[in-house]
C-alpha positions as a Markdown table, in Angstrom:
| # | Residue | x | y | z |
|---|---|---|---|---|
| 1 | Unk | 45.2 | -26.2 | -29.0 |
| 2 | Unk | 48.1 | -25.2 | -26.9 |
| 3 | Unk | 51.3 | -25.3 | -28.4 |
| 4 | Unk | 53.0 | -23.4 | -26.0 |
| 5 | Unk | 52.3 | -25.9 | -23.6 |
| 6 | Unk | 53.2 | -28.5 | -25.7 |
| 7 | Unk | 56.7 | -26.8 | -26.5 |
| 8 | Unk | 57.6 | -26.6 | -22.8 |
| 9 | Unk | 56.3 | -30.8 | -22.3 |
| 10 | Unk | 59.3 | -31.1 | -25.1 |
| 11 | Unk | 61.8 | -29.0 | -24.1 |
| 12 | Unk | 61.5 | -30.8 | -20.6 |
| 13 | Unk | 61.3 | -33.7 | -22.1 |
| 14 | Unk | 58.2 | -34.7 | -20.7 |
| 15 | Unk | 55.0 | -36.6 | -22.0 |
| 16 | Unk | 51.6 | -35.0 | -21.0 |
| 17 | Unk | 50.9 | -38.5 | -19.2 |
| 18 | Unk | 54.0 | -38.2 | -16.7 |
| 19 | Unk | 53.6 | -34.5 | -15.9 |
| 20 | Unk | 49.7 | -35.5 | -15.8 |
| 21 | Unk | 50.4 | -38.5 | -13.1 |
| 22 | Unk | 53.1 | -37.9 | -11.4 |
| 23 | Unk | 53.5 | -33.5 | -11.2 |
| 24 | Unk | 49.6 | -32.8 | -11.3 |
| 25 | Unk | 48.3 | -35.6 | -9.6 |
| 26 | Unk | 45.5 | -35.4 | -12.1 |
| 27 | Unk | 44.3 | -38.4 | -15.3 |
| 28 | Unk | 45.9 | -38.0 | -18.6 |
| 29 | Unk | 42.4 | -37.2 | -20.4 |
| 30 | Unk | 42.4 | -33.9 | -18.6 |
| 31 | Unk | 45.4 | -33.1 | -19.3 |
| 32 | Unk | 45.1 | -34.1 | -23.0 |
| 33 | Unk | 41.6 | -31.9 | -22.9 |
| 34 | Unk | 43.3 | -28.8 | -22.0 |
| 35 | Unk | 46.2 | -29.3 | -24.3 |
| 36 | Unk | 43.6 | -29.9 | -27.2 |
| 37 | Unk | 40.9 | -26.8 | -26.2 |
| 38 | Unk | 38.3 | -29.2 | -24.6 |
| 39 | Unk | 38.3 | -28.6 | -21.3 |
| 40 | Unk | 39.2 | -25.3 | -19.6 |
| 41 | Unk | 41.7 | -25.6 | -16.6 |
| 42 | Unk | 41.2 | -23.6 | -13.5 |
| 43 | Unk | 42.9 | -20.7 | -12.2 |
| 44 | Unk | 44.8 | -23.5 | -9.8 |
| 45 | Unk | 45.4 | -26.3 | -12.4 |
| 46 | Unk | 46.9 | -23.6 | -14.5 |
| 47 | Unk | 49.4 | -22.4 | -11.6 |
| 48 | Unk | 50.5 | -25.5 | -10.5 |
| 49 | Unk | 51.1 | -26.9 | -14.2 |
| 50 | Unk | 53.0 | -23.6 | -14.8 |
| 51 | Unk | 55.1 | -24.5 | -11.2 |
| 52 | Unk | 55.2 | -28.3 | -12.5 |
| 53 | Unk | 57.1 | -26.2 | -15.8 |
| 54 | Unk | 58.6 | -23.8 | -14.9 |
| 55 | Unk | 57.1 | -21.8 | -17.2 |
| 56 | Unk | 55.1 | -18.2 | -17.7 |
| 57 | Unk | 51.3 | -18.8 | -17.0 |
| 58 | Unk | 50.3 | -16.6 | -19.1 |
| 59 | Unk | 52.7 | -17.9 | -22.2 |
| 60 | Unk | 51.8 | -21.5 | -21.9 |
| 61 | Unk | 48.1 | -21.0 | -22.3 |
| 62 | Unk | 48.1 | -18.2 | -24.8 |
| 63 | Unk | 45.8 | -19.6 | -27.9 |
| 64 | Unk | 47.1 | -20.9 | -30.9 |
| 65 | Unk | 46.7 | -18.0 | -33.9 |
| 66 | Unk | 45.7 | -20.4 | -36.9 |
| 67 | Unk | 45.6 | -19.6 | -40.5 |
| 68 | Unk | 42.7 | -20.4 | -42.7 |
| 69 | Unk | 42.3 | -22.0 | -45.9 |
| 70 | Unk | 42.2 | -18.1 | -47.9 |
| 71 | Unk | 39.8 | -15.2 | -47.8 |
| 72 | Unk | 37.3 | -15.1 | -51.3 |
| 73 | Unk | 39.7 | -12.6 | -52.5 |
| 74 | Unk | 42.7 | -15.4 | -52.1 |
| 75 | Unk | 44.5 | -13.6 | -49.4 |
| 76 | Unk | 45.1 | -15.7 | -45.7 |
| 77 | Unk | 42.9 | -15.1 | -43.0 |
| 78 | Unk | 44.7 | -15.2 | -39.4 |
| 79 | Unk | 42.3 | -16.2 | -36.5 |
| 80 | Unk | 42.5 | -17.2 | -33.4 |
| 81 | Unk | 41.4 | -20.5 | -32.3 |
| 82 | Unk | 37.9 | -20.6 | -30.9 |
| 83 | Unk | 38.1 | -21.7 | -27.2 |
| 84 | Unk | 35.7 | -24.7 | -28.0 |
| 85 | Unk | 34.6 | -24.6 | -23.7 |
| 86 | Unk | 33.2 | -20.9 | -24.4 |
| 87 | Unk | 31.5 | -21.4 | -27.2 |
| 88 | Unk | 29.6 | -24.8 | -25.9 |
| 89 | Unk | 27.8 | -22.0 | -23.5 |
């Protein structure tokens, strides 16, 4: 998932449909697939929704670091989520 890119939806105050629609010119579903690490976005889908935000490229689609349930010895176990496109191939 991208949070970051989530983040910058709310601090615009913008739902994923609108800035979908109305900036990208693109369905919701596609939108919603990148946001959720289902579909990959192109080099020129990611610039424009970066324009559309107002927002570092780079920073928006950074993956999510997610925390697992514990190692066997009880300790945490930071990973960083599998990019689900990649690992389909």
């Amino acid at each position: 998932m991208l949070s970051n890119l989530r983040t910058a939806l709310a601090a615009r105050n913008l739902r994923q449909e609108d800035l979908a629609i109305h900036k990208l010119k693109i369905p919701p579903s596609v939108l919603s697939g990148i946001i959720h690490g289902l579909r990959r976005a192109s080099a020129e889908l990611r610039r424009k929704i970066a324009e559309s935000l107002e927002a570092d490229e780079h920073w928006l689609f950074e993956p999510v670091a997610t925390i697992s349930k514990h190692r066997e010895d009880g300790g945490p176990v930071l990973n960083v989520a599998p990019d689900r496109e990649a690992a389909r191939k």
